[in-house]
Every structure is written in C-alpha cells, then in structure tokens.
VMD Tcl script that draws the C-alpha trace (Angstrom):
set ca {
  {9.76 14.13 -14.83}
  {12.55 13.55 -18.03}
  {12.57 9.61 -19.21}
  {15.78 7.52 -19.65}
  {17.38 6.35 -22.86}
  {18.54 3.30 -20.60}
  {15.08 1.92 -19.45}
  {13.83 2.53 -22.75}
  {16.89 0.13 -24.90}
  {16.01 -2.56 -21.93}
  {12.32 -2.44 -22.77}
  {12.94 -2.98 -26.07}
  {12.55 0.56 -28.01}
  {14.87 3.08 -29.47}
  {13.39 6.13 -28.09}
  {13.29 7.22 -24.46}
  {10.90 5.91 -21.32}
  {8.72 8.86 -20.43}
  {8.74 8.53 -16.81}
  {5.19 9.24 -15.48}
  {5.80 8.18 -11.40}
  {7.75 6.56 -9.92}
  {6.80 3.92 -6.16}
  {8.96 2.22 -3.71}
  {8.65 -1.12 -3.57}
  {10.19 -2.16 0.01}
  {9.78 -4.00 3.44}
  {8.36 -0.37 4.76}
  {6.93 1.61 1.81}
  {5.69 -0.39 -1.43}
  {1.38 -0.55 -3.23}
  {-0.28 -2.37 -0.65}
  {-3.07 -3.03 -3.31}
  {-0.47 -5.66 -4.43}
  {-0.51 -7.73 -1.03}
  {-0.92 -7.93 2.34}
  {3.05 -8.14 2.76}
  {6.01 -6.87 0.95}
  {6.91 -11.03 -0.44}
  {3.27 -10.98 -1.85}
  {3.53 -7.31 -3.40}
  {7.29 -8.84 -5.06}
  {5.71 -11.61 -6.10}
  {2.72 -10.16 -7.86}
  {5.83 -8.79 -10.27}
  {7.70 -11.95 -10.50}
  {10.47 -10.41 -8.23}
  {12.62 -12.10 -5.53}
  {11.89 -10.12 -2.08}
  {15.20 -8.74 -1.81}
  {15.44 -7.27 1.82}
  {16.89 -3.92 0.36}
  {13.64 -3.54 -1.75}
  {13.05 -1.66 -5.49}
  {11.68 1.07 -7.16}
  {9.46 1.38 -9.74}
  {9.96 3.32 -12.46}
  {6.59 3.65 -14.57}
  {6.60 4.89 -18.19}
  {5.35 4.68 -21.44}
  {7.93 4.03 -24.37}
  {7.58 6.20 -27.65}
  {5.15 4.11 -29.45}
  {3.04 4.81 -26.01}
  {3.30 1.16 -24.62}
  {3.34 0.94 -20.91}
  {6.63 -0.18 -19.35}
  {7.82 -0.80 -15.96}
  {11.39 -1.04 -14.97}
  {12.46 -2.20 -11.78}
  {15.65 -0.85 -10.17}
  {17.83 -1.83 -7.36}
  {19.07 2.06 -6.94}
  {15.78 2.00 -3.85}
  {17.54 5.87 -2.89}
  {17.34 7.12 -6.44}
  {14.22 6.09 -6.75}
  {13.26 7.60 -2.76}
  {14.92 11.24 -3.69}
  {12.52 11.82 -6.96}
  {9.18 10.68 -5.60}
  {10.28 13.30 -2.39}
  {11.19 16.30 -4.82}
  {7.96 15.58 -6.73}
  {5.89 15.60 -3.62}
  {7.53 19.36 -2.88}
  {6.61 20.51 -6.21}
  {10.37 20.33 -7.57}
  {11.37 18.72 -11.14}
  {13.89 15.65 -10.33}
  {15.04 13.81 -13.44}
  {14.58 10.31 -12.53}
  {17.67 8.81 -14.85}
  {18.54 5.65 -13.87}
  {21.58 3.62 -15.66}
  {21.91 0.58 -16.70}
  {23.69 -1.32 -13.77}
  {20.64 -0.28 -11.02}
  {18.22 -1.56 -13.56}
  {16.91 -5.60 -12.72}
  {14.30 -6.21 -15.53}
  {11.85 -4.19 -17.89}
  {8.30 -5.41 -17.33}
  {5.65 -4.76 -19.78}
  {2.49 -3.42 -18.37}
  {1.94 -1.11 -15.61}
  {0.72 -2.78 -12.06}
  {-0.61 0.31 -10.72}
  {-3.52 2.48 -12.10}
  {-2.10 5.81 -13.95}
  {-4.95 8.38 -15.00}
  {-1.94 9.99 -16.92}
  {0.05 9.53 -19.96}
  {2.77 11.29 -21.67}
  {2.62 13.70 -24.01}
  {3.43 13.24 -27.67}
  {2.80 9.99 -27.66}
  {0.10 7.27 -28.73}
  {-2.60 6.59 -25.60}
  {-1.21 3.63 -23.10}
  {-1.69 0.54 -24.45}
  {0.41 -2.92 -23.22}
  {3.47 -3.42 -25.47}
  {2.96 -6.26 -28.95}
  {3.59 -9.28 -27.57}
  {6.37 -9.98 -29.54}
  {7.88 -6.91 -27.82}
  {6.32 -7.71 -24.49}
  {7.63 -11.90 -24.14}
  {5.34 -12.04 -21.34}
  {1.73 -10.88 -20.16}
  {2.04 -7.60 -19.54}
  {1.21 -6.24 -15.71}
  {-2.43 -4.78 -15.15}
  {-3.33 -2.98 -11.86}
  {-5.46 -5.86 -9.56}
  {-9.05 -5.62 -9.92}
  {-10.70 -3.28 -7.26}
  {-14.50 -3.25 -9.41}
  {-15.94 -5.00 -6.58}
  {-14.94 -5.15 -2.98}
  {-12.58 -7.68 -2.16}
  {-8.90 -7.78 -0.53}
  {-7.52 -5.30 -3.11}
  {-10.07 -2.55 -2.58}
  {-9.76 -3.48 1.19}
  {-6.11 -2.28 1.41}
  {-6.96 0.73 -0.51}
  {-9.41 1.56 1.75}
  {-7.02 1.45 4.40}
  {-4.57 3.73 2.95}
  {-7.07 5.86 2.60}
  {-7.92 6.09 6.04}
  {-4.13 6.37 7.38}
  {-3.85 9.47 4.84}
  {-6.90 10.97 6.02}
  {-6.97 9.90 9.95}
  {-7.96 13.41 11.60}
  {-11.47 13.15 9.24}
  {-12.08 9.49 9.89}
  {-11.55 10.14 13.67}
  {-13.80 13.23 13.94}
  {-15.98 10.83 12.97}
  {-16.22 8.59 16.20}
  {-18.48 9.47 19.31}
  {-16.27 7.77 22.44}
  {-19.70 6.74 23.29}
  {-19.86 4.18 20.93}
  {-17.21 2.61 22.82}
  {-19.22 1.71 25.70}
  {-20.52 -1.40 23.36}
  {-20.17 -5.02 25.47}
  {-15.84 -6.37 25.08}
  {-15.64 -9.32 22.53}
  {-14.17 -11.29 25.33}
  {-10.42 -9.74 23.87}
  {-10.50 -6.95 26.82}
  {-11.36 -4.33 23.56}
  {-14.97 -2.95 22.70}
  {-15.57 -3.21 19.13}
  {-17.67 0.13 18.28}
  {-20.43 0.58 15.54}
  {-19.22 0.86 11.99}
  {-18.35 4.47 10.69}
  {-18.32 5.15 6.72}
  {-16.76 7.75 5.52}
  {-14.47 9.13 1.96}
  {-11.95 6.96 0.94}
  {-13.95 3.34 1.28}
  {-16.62 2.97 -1.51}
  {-20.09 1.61 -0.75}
  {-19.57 2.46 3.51}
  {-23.08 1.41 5.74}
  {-22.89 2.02 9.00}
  {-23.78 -1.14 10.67}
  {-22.50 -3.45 13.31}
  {-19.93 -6.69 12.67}
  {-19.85 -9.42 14.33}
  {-17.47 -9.09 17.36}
  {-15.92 -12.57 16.70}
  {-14.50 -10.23 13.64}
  {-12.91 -7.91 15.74}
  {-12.00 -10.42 17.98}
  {-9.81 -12.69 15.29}
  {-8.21 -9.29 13.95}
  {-6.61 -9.18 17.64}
  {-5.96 -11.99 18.22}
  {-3.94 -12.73 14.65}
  {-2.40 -9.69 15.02}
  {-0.82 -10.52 18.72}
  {0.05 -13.43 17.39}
  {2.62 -11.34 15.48}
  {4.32 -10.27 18.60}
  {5.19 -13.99 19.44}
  {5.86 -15.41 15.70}
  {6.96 -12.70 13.27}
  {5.19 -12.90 10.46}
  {6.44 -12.20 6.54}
  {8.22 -9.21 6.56}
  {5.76 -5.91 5.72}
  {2.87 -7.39 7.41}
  {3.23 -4.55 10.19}
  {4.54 -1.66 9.11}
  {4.59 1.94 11.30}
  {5.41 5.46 10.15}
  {5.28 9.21 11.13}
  {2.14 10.40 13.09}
  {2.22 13.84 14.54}
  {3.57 14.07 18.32}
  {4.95 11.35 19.67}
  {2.54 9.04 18.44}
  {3.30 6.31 14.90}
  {0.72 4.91 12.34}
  {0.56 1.22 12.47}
  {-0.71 -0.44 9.41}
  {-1.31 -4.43 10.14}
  {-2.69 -6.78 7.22}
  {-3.64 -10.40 7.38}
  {-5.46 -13.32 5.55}
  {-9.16 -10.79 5.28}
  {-8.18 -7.95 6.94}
  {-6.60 -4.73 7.40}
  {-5.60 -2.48 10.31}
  {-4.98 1.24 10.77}
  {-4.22 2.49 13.97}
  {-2.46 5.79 16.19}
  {-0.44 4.17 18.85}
  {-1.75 7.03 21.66}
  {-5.32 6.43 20.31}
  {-8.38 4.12 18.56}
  {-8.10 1.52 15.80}
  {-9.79 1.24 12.68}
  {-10.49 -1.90 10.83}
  {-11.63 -3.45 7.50}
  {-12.80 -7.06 6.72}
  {-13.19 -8.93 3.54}
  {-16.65 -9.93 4.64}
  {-17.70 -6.54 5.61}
  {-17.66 -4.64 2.30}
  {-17.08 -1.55 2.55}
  {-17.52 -0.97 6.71}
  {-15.05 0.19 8.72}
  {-14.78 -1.15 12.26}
  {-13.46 1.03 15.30}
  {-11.90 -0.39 18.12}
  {-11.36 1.69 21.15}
  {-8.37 1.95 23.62}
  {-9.73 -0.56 25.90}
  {-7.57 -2.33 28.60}
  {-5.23 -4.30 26.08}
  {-5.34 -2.02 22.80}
  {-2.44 0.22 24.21}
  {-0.05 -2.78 24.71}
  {-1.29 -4.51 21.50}
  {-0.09 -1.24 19.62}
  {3.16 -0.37 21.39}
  {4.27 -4.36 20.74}
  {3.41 -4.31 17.17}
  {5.40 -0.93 16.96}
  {8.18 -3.01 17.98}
  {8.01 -5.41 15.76}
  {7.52 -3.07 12.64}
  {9.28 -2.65 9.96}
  {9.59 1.25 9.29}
  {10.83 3.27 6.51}
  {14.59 4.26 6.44}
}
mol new
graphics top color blue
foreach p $ca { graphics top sphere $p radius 0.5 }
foreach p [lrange $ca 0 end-1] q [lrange $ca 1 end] { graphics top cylinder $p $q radius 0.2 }
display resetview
C-alpha cells in the first residue's frame, strides 16, 4: 500500500502519507463501532452524511503522526480495499480534487504502523488545529463493543449457528409470535455467559425494528449483504441494540444491558416476514 504526496501537503507535511488501510464510509458499508447509523458514524468525524458516502484513507505522515483523509472518490477507495483483500498491491493515490478534509487522529484502532517512521502518535497541535480522532472506547461493554460484537458474529455466522440446539427454541413466545432462546456465548463477544434475558428484551428489539418497515428510520440503520444461496445478512441497530440475522434462518441479538450475551431468536410465526420486510427496506452495498 504506496502513500500520496497529495494527502500528505493537505495534512500539513512535506513528505508522503503512508497509507496503512483504507474503510468505506457509506449508507451500506462504513465502522459500525462509530454508530448505530451511517449520520451517526459521519458525525462522529464532523462530516455531512452525504448520500454518496466517503472513504477513509488512514496513514501516518513522515514524522509518524496519524492522519486521516477523507475522500469523495467512494470507488477509488472500494477498488483498493478489494485488491488488498485478494492479496494484490493497489496504490491507493488519491488527488487533490476527491480529497474533502485531512483529519488528525485515526478513528479506528490500527495494530500497525509504517515503516521508517517514528511510532503513531496524534499530530502537535499546532499541526493538528483540532483534537485529533481516537478509536471509541470499547474497555468495557457498552454500545461500541456491542456493534463489534455483532460484526463479529455476521463474519463468523456458520460457528455461532453450530452453536444453537433448535430445542432451545421451544422456550414460551414473548407475546411477539417469536421464542426468544437461551443465550449462546461464543468468539467474537468478550465476557459471553450463557444465561437467559428478559423476553420484554427480545420483545422491544422486534417490535422497534418493525417499526422500521412503517417509518424508515436514518439511513444505515438496516443494512443487508451477501449470504450464501439465496439467502442476505441483515444487520439492524437501534437505541441499545444490535441485530444479526440470515433471512432463510434464526436471529441473533445483543443488548446494552446484557453485556456480553447474545440472544437467539428462532424462525417463529412472524420472524420470516419481519426479515424479508426489513430486506426491503435495506440499504445494500453497490
């Protein structure tokens, strides 16, 4: 991954911007750490929610401060995060006229740095002219660390499923037509008990997130991508929760007052319809 003399002038230094990684930051693809929608993840980085989206080009400049520079060029950005993920070398040059602003900091966690320069460290502040970005706190368990866990469990579905006995599903229906199963733990979610939640938790999860169907709500909120077959991967956040779900199969769930439990749903009666409306509704990746 080659740097770009561009980025590097905006952020205020001579020498290049190594480029370390590069994210998308749209409607359909951008950190969920950073909200529950795509308006709260732009606004964690002082950006307007433009409906085309970003990317984000992470680097560090060559005294080794951490820069982030935000492009409009969302396909540039798209093509170089695919080539990387096949193992290819993409340099990720963007010019001046895609770039929007150079933000000091980095909002994401990076366990690397480039080489041949000093350790990451957050621009001088006379360099910087604002607080520099840090990645949101996910020490303790809170709504951060609850969207983390649920990426982690749409990226490793087939071993958080293997998980579930369909006999836990025979538990009493929350009064939503859906049984809300014991808790499964399992990698990805720090600090997982099995235990049992109170169904009225289950119960408000489906009922906020049919309430999407009727009144849309901020753009990013449901979001739905590739599963294999026929099926798609929902992912539904709200005010304390998080949803992961196969539209041919179960549900998973994570509350803020449940730290570190996952919650299954099963198909149920009105789980099947829940999930095809919501894969309406989604918002999916170009």
């Amino acid at each position: 991954m080659a740097g770009t003399d561009d980025a590097a002038v905006a952020a205020g230094d001579d020498d290049a911007l190594y480029v370390l990684t590069a994210v998308l930051l749209t409607p359909a693809q951008f950190p969920s750490v950073l909200g529950d929608d795509y308006p709260e993840a732009c606004a964690a980085l002082g950006l307007a929610p433009l409906a085309e989206g970003y990317g984000l080009v992470l680097g560090q400049d060559g005294d080794g401060a951490r820069w982030t520079v935000v492009v409009d060029d969302v396909s540039l950005v798209a093509v170089a995060i695919a080539s990387w993920d096949c193992g290819m070398e993409y340099d990720l040059s963007p010019d001046d006229r895609s770039m929007v602003a150079a933000l000091p900091g980095w909002p994401l966690a990076l366990a690397v740095a480039a080489p041949g320069v000093p350790a990451p460290h957050d621009p001088a502040p006379e360099i910087a002219e604002q607080t520099p970005l840090c990645p949101p706190d996910t020490s303790a368990w809170g709504a951060a660390q609850r969207r983390l866990g649920a990426d982690e469990i749409a990226l490793q579905w087939a071993a958080w499923r293997e998980q579930i006995d369909e006999t836990e599903f025979a538990a009493p229906k929350d009064g939503t037509g859906t049984a809300a199963a014991d808790d499964a733990s399992g990698p990805g979610v720090p600090d997982g008990d099995r235990g049992r939640a109170p169904l009225s938790g289950i119960g408000r999860v489906l009922h906020e997130a049919r309430s999407y169907v009727d009144t849309p709500p901020p753009l990013g909120r449901v979001r739905s991508s590739f599963a294999p077959g026929d099926a798609r991967t929902l992912r539904a956040d709200g005010p304390g929760w998080s949803m992961v779900a196969r539209t041919d199969d179960i549900a998973f769930v994570l509350l803020d007052e449940k730290p570190g439990e996952v919650l299954t749903v099963g198909r149920g009666p009105e789980l099947p319809g829940l999930l095809e409306a919501l894969d309406r509704m989604a918002v999916r990746p170009n």
